[in-house]
C-alpha positions, 0 to 999 in steps of 0.5 A, a space after each residue: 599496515 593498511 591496505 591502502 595508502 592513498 585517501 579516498 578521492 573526494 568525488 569516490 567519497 561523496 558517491 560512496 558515503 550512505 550516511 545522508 539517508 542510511 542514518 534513519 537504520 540508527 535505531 535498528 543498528 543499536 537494538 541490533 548491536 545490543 543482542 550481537 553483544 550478548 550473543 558475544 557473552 554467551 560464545 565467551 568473546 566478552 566477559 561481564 564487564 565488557 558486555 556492561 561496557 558496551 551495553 551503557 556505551 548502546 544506550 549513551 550513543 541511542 541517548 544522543 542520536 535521539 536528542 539531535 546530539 549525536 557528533 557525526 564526523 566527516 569522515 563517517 561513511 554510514 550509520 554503522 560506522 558511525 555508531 561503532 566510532 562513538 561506541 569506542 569513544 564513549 565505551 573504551 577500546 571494548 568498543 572495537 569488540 562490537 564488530 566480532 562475528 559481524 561483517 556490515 554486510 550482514 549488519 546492513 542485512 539485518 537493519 533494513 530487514 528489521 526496518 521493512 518489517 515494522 514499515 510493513 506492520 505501520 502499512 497495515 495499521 494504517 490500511 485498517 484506519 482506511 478500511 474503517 473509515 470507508 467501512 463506516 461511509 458505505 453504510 451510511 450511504 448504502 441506499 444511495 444510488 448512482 450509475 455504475 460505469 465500464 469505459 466511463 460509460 453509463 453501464 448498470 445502477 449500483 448503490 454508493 454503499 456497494 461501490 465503496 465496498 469495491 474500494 474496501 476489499 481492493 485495500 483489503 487485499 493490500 494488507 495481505 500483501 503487506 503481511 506477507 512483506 512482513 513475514 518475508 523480512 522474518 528472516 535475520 540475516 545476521 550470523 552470516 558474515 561477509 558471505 561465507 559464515 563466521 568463525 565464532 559460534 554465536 546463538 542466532 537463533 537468540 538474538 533471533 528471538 531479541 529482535 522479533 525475527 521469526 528464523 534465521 536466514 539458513 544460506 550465508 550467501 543468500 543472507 546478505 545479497 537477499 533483499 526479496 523482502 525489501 523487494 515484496 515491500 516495495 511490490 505491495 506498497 506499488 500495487 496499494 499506492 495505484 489503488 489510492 490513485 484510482 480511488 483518489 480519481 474517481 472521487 477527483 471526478 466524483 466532485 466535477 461540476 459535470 459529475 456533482 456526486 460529491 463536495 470533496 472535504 474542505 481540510 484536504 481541498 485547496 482554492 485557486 489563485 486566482 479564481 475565487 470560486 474554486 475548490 479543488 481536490 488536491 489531495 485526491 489528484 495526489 494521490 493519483 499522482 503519489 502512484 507512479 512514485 512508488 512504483 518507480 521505487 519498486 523498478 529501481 530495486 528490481 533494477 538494482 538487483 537484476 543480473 547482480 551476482 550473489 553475494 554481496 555488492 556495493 550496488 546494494 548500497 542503492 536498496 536504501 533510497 527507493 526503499 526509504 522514500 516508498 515507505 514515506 510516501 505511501 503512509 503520507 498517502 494513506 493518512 490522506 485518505 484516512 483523513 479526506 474519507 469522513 469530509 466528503 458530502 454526497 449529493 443523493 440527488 445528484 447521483 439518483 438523478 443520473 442513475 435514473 437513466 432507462 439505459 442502465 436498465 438495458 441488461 435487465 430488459 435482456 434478462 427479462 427475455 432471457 427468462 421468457 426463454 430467449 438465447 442471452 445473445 438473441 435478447 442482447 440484439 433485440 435490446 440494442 434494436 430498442 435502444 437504437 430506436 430510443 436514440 433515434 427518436 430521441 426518446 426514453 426507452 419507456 416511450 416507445 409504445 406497446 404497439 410497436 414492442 412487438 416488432 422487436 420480439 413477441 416476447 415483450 409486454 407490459 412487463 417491459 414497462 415494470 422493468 424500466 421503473 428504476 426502483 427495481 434495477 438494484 434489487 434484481 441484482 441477486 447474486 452474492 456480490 451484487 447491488 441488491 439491498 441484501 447483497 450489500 447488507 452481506 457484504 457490510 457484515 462479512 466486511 466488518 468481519 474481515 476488519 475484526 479479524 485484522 484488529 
C-alpha cells in the first residue's frame, strides 16, 4: 500500500519536478546505470541474461534521448526517473532491478560529479585556445610600446607584448584552478546510498574505474550532501569569468576614440542603429558583463549549501541550475575571446605616441638619483619638485634648463636629459618580469613552456 494517498498538489508538483533542466545529466545517468548494472552481476543480484536485458535496454533509451525521440511523461519527476521508466518499459520488469543498491541521492551525486568534472576538462581546453591566441599576439606586438597605467593614470611605458603577457599568466592560472575542480569531482559518490551505505556489496572501486573516477567517496554521509566540487567549479569559473571581464574592459577602452590603441575585430563588433559610423565592441563589453553572472551562480550554491544539515536535502535540488548556467556561460565566453583575439588591429603609432610622454619616465629620473647615492624617498620628492615645475610652466620635463637642474639636486646633470629620451625607458626595466626586450623574450619562452606542458 503506498505511502500516501493524495496526488501531489499541482503547484508542489511544478516546484518539485527537475526535469526541465536536470535532463542535460541524461548521458551521464546512462553511462552510470550501465557500470551499476555490472556492479549488480558481479554481487550476483542479476544473472546474464538480465544484465544483457538491461544493457540493450541503456542503449534503446540512449538511442532515443540522442534522436529527440525520447516519450517523456507528465508525470516524469527528473531525468533519473524518467530514464528507469523507459528502461522498464522497453526492457522488462528487469528494469525495476536498475534502482538495487542505488538511492537518487547517490545517483544525482554522481551525475553532476561526472558532468563538472568533463565541464572542468572543456574549461581548460578552452583556456588553452585563449592562451594560444594570446601567446601568438604578444609576440607579434612584443616591441610595440604603450603607456602602462595605475589608477587609469599614465604610470611607466611598457611594451604591448609584456602587457599580454599579463593577460596570458592571469588565465594561466585559471587552468589551474579548473584542475583542481576536476579533481575534486574525482571522487564517485555512488555506493552510498541514501546516506547510510547499502545492503549489497558492490565493486565500487570498479564501477569507479568505468566512469573515469579516480576514488570513491570514503563517508557515506558525506557523499551524497557534498557538492564542494560543484562548488570549486563554480569558484574557478567566477575568478576566470572576472578576468574576461577585465580584459574584455580594457580592450573596450583600448579601442575608444580617446585611447585609439586598437580597432576591435569586426566579426565580434556590432554597429549603431542609428549611427552610422559606429562600431562597437559588443563582445568585449560582454564579457565585462558575463562576469557578475557566474559569480552569482557561485553565491547561489554557497547559499544553498550554507547552514544545510548533512545529509541529503531537497534543497540540493538548487546545485543544478547555477551550476548549469555557469558552466554555459563561461565557455560562451571564452570562445568570445578565442575568437575576437586574432581580429583585433593595434595602432603602433598611436600607443607610441601616448607612451612617449617625459612623465612615465618619472621613476627612471628617481632611480638615476638613486644610484648617485640618493635615498629612494629623498629622490621621489626632488622628482615630484621637477614634475610640479614642468606642470607649472606648462613644459616637458626635458625643457627645464641645466642651469635650473641644480636647484632641484646637485645630483642631476647631463644625464638626466639621456634618461628622458624615450628609447631607454623599456629596456632599463631589468628584472625578471619586467618590460626590458630580454625580460619580455624570457617570458614568451617560459609561456610557451607552460603552454606545452598543458597540451
Amino acid at each position: 500500500m503506498p505511502r500516501f494517498e493524495q496526488e501531489p498538489d499541482p503547484v508542489f508538483w511544478e516546484l518539485n519536478a527537475s526535469l526541465e533542466f536536470d535532463r542535460r545529466l541524461a548521458p551521464y545517468d546512462v553511462r552510470q546505470s550501465r557500470a551499476h548494472a555490472r556492479a549488480l552481476r558481479t554481487a550476483g543480484v542479476l544473472d546474464d541474461a538480465e544484465l544483457d536485458a538491461l544493457l540493450a535496454g541503456l542503449d534503446a533509451v540512449e538511442a532515443e534521448l540522442e534522436s529527440g525521440e525520447f516519450p517523456f511523461e507528465a508525470a516524469d519527476e527528473d531525468i533519473h526517473m524518467a530514464i528507469e521508466r523507459r528502461l522498464t518499459e522497453v526492457a522488462g520488469r528487469v528494469g525495476g532491478k536498475i534502482h538495487t543498491g542505488r538511492s537518487r541521492n547517490d545517483q544525482v551525486a554522481t551525475d553532476l560529479a561526472m558532468f563538472t568534472a568533463d565541464r572542468a576538462a572543456v574549461a581548460r581546453e578552452l583556456l588553452a585556445e585563449c592562451l594560444q591566441q594570446i601567446l601568438e599576439l604578444a609576440g607579434e606586438h612584443r616591441e610595440a610600446r604603450l603607456p602602462g597605467y595605475t589608477h587609469l593614470q599614465r604610470a611607466q611605458p611598457v611594451s604591448l607584448g609584456h602587457h599580454l603577457l599579463a593577460w596570458f599568466w592571469m588565465l594561466r592560472r585559471d587552468v589551474d584552478r579548473f584542475a583542481s575542480a576536476g579533481a575534486a569531482a574525482g571522487a564517485m559518490p555512488l555506493g552510498s546510498g541514501a546516506l547510510a551505505g547499502l545492503n549489497w556489496q558492490l565493486d565500487r572501486g570498479a564501477v569507479a574505474a568505468e566512469l573515469g573516477f579516480e576514488s570513491v567517496v570514503e563517508n557515506s554521509i558525506d557523499g551524497v550532501s557534498n557538492r564542494d566540487f560543484a562548488l570549486d567549479y563554480l569558484s574557478a569559473a567566477a575568478v576566470c569569468a572576472t578576468h574576461l571581464s577585465r580584459i574584455g574592459a580594457e580592450i573596450v577602452l583600448w579601442s575608444t576614440s580617446e585611447f585609439g590603441f586598437c580597432r576591435p575585430a569586426e566579426e565580434f563588433s556590432s554597429g549603431s542603429s542609428i549611427m552610422p559610423q559606429k562600431m562597437n565592441p559588443d563582445a568585449a563589453e560582454l564579457l565585462r558583463a558575463k562576469a557578475p553572472r557566474v559569480v552569482a551562480a557561485l553565491t547561489t550554491l554557497t547559499g544553498v549549501i550554507h547552514g544545510l544539515p548533512l545529509a541529503y536535502s531537497k534543497d540540493l535540488q538548487e546545485d543544478k541550475e547555477p551550476l548549469f548556467d555557469a558552466a554555459d556561460t563561461l565557455e560562451l565566453s571564452l570562445r568570445a575571446l578565442a575568437g575576437m583575439l586574432p581580429g583585433i588591429e593595434f595602432d603602433h603609432e598611436r600607443m607610441a605616441a601616448a607612451a612617449a610622454d617625459e612623465m612615465v619616465a618619472a621613476t627612471d629620473v628617481a632611480d638615476l638619483l638613486v644610484r648617485r647615492g640618493l635615498p629612494f624617498r629623498e629622490a621621489h620628492a626632488v622628482v615630484g619638485g621637477l614634475v610640479r615645475h614642468a606642470v607649472d610652466e606648462g613644459i616637458d620635463l626635458s625643457a627645464i634648463p641645466p642651469s635650473e637642474l641644480a636647484g632641484f639636486s646637485e645630483l642631476l646633470d647631463e644625464e638626466y636629459y639621456e634618461v628622458l629620451g624615450e628609447g631607454s625607458w623599456l629596456d632599463s626595466k631589468v628584472s625578471r618580469g619586467g618590460t626590458s626586450a630580454a625580460a619580455v623574450a624570457e617570458q614568451l619562452r617560459l609561456a610557451e613552456a607552460s603552454l606545452a606542458g598543458l597540451r
